[in-house]
DRENVEXNU-215298 format. One record per residue: x, y, z of N, C-alpha, C in turn. Coordinates in steps of 0.05 Angstrom, whole numbers, plus 5000, padded with zeros to 4 digits. Layout:
<nodes>
XYZXYZXYZ
...
</nodes>
This chain:
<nodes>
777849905238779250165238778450325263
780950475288780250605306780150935304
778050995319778351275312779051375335
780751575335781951755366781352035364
780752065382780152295399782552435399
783252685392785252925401785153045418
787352965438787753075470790053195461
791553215449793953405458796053365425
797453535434798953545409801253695412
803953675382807053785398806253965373
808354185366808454335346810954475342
811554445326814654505325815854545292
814654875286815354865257816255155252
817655125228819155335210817155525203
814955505191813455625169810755625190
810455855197808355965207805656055189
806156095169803056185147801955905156
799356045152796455855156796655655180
799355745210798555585225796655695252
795755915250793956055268791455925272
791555925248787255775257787755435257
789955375252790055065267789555035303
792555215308791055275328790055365351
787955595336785555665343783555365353
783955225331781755025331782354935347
785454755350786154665368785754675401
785454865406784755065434782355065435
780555135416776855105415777654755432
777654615411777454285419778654225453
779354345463780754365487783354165486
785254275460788154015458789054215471
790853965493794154135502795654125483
796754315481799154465460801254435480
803054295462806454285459808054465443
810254625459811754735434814154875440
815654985422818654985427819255195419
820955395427822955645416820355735404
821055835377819556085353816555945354
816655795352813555635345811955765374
813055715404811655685412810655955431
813556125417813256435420810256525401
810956425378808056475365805456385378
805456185392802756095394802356285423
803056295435802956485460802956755456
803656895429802457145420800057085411
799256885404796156915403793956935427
795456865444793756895467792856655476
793956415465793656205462795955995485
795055835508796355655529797855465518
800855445514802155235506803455085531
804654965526806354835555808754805536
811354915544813854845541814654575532
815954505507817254215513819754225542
820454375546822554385577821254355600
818554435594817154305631816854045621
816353905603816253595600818753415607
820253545596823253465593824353475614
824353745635826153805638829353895636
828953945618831453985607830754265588
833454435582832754635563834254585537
833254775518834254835497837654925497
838854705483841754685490842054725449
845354745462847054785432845755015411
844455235418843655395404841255315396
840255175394837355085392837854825381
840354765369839654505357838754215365
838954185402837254005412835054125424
832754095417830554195435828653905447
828153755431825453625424826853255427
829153205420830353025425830352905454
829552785468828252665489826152435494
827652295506825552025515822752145523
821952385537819152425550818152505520
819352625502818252665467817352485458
819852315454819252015435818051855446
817151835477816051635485812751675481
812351945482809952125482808552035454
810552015436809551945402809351745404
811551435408812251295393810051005419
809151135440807950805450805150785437
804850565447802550395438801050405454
798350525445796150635467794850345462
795450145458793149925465794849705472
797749735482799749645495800049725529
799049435540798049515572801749585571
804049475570806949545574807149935574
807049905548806950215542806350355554
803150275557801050545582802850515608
803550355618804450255646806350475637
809250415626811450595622811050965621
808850995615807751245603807451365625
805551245653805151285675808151325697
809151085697811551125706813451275709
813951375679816451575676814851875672
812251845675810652165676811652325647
810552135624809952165599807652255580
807552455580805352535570804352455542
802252295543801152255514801052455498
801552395462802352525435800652505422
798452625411795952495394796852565364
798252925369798752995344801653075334
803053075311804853215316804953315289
805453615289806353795268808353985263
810353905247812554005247812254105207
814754255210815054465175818254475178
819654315166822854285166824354505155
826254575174827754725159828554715129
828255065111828454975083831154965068
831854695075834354465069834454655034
833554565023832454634985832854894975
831355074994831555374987833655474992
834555415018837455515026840155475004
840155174994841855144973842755294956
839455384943838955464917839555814918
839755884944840456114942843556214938
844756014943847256054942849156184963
847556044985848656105014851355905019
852755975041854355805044854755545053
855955395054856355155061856055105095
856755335106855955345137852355405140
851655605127848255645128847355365122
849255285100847255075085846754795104
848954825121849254485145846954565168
847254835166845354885191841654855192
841054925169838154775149837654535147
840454305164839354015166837653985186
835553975193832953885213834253625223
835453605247834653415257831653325285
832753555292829553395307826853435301
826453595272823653545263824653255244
826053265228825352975220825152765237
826152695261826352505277822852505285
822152655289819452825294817452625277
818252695255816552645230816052315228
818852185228819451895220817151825249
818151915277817051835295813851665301
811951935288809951925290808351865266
809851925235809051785229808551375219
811251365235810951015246808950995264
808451035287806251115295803051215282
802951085260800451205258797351115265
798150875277795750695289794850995309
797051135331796251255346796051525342
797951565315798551935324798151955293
798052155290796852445263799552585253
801052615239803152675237803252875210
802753225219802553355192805153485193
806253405169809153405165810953595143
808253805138809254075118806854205115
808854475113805754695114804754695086
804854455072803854455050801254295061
801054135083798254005088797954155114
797454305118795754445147793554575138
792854635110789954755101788554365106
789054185093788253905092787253835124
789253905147789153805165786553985182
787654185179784754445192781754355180
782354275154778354165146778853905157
780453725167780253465182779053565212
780553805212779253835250775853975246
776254095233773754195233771354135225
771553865205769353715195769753425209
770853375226770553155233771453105265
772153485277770253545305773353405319
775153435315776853385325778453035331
776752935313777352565311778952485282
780552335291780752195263780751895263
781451815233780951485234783251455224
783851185218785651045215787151075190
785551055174785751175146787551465142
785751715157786551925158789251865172
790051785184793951815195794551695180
793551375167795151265154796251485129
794251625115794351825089796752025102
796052135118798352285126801452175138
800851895149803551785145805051775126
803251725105804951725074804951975066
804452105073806052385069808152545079
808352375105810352435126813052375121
813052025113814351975090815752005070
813652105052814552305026815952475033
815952705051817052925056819852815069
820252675090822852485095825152425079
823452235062825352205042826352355015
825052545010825652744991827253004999
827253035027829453115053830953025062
831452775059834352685058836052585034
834652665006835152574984836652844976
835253024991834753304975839053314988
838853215006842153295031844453135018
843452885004845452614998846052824975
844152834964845053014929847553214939
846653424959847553594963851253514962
851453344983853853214994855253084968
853752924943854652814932854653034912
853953214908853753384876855753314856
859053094870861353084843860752764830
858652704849857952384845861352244850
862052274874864052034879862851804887
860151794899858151584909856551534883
856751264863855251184849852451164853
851451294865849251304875847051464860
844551364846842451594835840251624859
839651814874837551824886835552134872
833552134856831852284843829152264866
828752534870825852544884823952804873
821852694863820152994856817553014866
816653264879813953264891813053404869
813953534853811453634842810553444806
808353324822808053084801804453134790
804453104758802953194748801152924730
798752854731798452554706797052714686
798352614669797452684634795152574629
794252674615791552474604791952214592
795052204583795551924576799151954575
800251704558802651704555803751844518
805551524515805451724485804551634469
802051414476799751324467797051354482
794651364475792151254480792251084515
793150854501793350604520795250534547
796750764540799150814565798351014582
799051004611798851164626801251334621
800351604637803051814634803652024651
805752124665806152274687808752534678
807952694693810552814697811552914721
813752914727815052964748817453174753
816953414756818853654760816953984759
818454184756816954394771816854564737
814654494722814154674697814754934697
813255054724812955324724814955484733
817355354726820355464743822255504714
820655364691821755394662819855554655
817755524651816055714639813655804652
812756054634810156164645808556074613
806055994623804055884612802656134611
801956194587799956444577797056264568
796856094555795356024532795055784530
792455564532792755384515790855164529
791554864512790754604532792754574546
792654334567794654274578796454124557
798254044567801253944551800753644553
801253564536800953234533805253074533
804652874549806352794540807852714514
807252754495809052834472809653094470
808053334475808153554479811153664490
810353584512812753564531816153394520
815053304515817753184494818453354480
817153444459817253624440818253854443
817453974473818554304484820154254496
822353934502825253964516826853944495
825953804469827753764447828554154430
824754194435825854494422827254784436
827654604472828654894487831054834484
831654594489835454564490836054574455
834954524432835654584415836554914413
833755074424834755384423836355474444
837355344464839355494481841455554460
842455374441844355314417844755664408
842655824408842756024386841956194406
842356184443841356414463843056634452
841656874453844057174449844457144416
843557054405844257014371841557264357
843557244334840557454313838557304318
836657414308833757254304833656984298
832356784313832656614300830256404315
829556274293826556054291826255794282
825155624306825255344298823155244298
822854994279819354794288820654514290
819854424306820154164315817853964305
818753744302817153614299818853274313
816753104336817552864340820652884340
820653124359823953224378825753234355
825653274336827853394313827053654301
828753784295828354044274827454054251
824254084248824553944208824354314196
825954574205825854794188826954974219
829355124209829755234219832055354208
832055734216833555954207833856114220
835456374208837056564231837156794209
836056944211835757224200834857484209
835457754187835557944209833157974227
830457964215828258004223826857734236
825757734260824657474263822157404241
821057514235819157424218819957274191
822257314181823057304164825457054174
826256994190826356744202824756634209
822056664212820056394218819656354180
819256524163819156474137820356204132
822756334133824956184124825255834137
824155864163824655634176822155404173
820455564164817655524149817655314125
819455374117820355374082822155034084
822655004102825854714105823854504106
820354494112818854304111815854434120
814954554099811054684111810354414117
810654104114809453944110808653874148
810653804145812153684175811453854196
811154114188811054344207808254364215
805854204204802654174212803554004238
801754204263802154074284804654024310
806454244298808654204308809154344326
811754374348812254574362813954734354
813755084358815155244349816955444365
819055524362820355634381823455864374
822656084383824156294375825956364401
828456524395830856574415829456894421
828057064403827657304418823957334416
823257544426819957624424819357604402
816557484393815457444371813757674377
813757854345812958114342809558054324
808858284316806058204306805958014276
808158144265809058064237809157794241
810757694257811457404261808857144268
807957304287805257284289803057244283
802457384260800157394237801357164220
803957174220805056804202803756614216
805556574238803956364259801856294254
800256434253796156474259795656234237
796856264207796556154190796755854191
798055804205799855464211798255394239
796855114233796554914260798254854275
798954914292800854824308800954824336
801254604351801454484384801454744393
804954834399805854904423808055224399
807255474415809355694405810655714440
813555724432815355834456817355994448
817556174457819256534462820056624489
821256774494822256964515820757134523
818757234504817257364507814557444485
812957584483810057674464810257964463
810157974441808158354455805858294444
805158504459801358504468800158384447
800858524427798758454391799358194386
801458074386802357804381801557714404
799857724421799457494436796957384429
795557754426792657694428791857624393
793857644374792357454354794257194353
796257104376796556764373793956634389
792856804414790956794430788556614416
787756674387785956634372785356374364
787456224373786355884375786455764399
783855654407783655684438785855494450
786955314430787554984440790255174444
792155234419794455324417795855424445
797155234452799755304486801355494478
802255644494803255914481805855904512
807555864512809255884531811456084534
812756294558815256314559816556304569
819756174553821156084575823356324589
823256164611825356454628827256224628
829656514628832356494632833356394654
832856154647834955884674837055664661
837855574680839655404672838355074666
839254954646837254794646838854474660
837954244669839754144695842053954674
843753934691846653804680845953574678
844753364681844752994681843253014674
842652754646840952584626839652444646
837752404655837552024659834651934647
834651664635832551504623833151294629
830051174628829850884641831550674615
832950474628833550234613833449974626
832549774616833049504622830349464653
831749424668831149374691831649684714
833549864703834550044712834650364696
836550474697836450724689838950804676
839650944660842551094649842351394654
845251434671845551644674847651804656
847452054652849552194632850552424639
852152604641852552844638850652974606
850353244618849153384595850753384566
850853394541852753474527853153774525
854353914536855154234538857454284513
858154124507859854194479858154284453
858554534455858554654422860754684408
860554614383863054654366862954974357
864055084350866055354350868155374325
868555584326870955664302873655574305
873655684335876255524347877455374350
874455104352876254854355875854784334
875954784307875154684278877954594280
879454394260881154324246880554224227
881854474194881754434176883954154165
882653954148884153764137884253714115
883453944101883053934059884954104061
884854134030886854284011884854514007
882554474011880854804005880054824031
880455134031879655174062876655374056
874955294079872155354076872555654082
870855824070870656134066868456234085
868356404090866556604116864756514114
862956554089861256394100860256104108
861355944086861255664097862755594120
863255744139865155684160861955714183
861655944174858556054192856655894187
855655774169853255524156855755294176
857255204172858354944184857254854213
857955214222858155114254854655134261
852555344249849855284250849254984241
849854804224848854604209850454384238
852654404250852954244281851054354300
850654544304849254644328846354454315
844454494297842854284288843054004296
845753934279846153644281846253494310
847353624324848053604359844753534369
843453584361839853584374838753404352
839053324336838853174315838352854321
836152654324837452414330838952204306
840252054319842751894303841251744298
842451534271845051694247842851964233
845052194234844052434227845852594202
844652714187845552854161844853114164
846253314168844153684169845253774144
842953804121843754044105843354384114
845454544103845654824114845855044076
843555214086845055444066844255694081
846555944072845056164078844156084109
845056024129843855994162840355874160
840055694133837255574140837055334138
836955134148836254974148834654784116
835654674109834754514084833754254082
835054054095833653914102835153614122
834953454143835453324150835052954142
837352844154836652534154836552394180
834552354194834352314222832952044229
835351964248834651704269834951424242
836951454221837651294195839751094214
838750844204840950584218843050684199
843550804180846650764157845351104163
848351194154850151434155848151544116
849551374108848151354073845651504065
844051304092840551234081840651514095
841251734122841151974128841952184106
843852154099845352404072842652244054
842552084039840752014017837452164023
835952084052834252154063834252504059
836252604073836552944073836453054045
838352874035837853113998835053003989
833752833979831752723980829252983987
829952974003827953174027827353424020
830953604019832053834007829853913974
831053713967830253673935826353733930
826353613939822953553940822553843952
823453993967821854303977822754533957
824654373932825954593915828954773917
829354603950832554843954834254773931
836254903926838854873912840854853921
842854643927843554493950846354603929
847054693910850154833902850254943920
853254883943854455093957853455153986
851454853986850854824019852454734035
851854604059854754494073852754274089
854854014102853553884110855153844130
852553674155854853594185852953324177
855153254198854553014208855752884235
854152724248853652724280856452524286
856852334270860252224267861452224244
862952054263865952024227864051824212
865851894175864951754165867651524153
867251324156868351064156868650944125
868051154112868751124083867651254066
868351344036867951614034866151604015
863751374022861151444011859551704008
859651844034857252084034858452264028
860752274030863352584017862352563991
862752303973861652263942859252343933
856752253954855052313945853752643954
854952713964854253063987856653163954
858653083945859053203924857653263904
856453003892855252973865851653173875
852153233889848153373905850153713898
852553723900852854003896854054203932
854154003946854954083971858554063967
859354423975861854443980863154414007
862054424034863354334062862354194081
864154054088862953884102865253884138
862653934155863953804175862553584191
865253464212865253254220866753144242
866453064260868652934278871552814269
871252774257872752534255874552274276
876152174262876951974290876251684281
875251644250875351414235878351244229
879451084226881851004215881751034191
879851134175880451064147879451454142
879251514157878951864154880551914132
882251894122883551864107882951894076
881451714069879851534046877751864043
876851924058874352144058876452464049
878052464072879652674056880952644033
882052394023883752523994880152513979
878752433979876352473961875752813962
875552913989873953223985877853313973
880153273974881553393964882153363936
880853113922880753063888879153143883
876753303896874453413887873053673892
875553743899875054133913873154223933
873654013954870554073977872554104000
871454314020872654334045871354134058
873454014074872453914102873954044130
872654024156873954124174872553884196
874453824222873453644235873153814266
871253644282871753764309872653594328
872953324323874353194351872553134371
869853254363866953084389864753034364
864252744378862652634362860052694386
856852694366854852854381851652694381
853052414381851452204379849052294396
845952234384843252314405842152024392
841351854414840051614420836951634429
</nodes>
């Protein structure tokens, strides 16, 4: 492994924080400084000797700046081989100045997007000659140092300063691969951009901000996560989040987007399903209630409300073991007595959009999806009985889909009164789900006269209409879209039960 000496270096970046005392150092060590436009206006307000990339070149800054650095006396400067007699010869020849270091900070391609600039700002945020920059040197890393975001110039400044201006082989190679990283998650970040309608079958996913769990969703598995937590939520409270955890708080946020802007309303999750959940005036009195659809299930679980959990609500909580509470918000008193169990994660989530495409690993590869953004509604109901469902079982119908929709398949939601009663979840038969849910219902004491039931598809024969009758359940909705749909309706119409269908089935795998 060789170690080199730092004679000189290019600089050529966006993001000026924390590049002063680089270099400072730089200049202590006696490097010639390279540099271009803004960068190198900065370094020369410091009081600090740069040399122009245009006395190298010869040449100036053309097209508005967008060529500066593009040049054989550049790339030749990075890319030869200092232990290549060819190279050195060429270096000499064409009056090429050797490249030890190069640090560049890319235009922000990402931020610009996300602001909702235009399509002209947004082309102009493509970096070409710091990436060229980047790839350059860091292929090069036998010879050259390549820090390639002002996310590593604190890393690179304790390299100069504890190790006196040298590095080893190792050290470029580490920063090659970061040079790298940043590369390709910069041109991933542009393909997306270009492709956002997916006419290019193409998945390219890149995440830097990557986290390892203490494990997977076992012991014996490793486990990671990959995306930006703290852009969904603010963390008040707690241990860190375990990968089931994390499962647990995507099943219970997209469950509650279902009920954003709604009365009060409170859910507990358990192993990404809903085992109690309700909607009443008072939140407290919805965590009661939602309390009540399974205390059993609810040891350990994650919990999650659409508005601020108040003290009342709070002092419930306290009572129940449980992972993970998530809200919009706390007030003070409810924080500081959920505060009271040290382990208890206490999260809130802010008001974002949460991202449009599914994807999970399968096979050898991956499946991609659109989000399901269909909620069913009043609107699109089509009644197909002879009894038509009444105000309120119209209001329990469409709560008992919004459930079922987050529910995994084959799924059964019992509904009364906007609470939750009890579910049949992840059942190979349609049957063993309705059988499983009343079952369930039964055992916590509800009285299932005059509840309503969904279900995640059609039913293919009019087993569970029979048996959701004989349990005392008057409506039922459903997709439908069976051939024998038929067979199910004259049953709820010989037996005085509404049915209404919606035409999307809400299958969760």
């Amino acid at each position: 492994m060789s170690n080199k000496t730092i004679s000189s270096a290019l600089i050529s970046v966006f993001s000026k924080d924390g590049l002063a005392p680089i270099v400072k150092k730089l200049n202590d060590l006696n490097v010639t400084i390279y540099s271009t436009g803004g960068t190198e206006k900065f370094i020369k307000d410091l009081g600090i000797d740069v040399v122009p990339v245009e006395d190298v070149t010869s040449y100036p800054s053309i097209l508005g700046g967008r060529v500066k650095t593009l040049h054989p006396k550049v790339f030749g400067g990075i890319l030869n081989r200092q232990n290549h007699e060819g190279d050195v010869a060429e270096l000499k020849e064409f009056e090429i100045p050797q490249i030890d270091v190069v640090i560049v900070d890319l235009y922000p391609f990402e931020k610009t997007v996300a602001s909702g600039a235009s399509n002209q700002d947004i082309i102009e945020k493509i970096d070409i000659g710091g990436i060229s920059l980047i790839r350059a040197a860091a292929k090069n890393y036998a010879d050259v140092t390549c820090v390639s975001s002002v996310d590593d110039y604190a890393e690179f400044l304790e390299l100069l300063e504890t190790k006196n201006g040298e590095t080893s082989e190792d050290d470029r190679k580490q920063f090659a691969a970061k040079a790298f990283n940043v590369s390709s998650h910069y041109d991933s970040a542009i393909f997306n951009y270009f492709n956002k309608n997916q006419e290019i079958p193409t998945l390219k996913i890149s995440e830097n901000n990557g986290k390892v769990l203490r494990y997977g969703e076992n012991p014996h598995q490793k486990g990671f996560f990959f995306g930006d937590f703290d852009e969904i939520f603010t963390k008040l409270h707690g241990k860190e989040l375990s990968y089931n955890n994390l499962l647990d708080v995507d099943a219970a946020v997209n469950l509650m987007l279902e009920f954003k802007n709604d009365s009060p309303t409170f859910a507990v999750l358990k192993h990404n399903n809903a085992c109690g959940l309700a909607q009443r005036d008072t939140l407290h009195q919805a965590y009661v209630d939602a309390l009540a659809g399974d205390p059993v299930s609810a040891f350990g679980g994650v919990l999650i409300s659409n508005t601020e959990i108040d003290v009342a609500t709070a002092e419930e909580i306290h009572k129940l073991f449980c992972e993970v509470v998530i809200a919009p918000s706390f007030s003070t008193e409810a924080l500081e007595i959920l505060k009271g169990k040290k382990n208890r994660i206490l999260l809130i989530l802010k008001d974002i959009d949460m991202p449009q495409t599914n994807v999970r690993s399968c096979l050898n590869g991956v499946l991609v999806q659109d989000r399901n953004n269909v909620t069913d509604t009043l609107e699109g109901l089509k009644a197909v009985t002879n009894k038509t469902a009444t105000t309120e079982e119209l209001d329990d119908l469409i709560f008992a889909s919004k459930i079922c929709k987050h529910t995994k398949s084959n799924t059964i939601v019992l509904v009364k009164g906007k609470q939750l009663c009890a579910s049949g979840t992840g059942q190979t038969s349609r049957v063993d789900a309705l059988n499983q849910a009343i079952h369930k219902a039964q055992s916590f004491k509800f009285d299932l006269n005059g509840s309503v039931m969904a279900s995640d598809a059609f039913f293919p024969f009019p087993d569970c209409v029979e048996i959701a009758d004989n349990a005392g359940i008057t409506a039922v909705i459903q997709p439908g879209g069976s051939i024998k749909d038929q067979l199910s309706i004259d049953y709820c119409n010989d037996h005085n039960i509404a049915m209404v269908m919606t035409g999307t089935r809400h299958f969760k795998h």
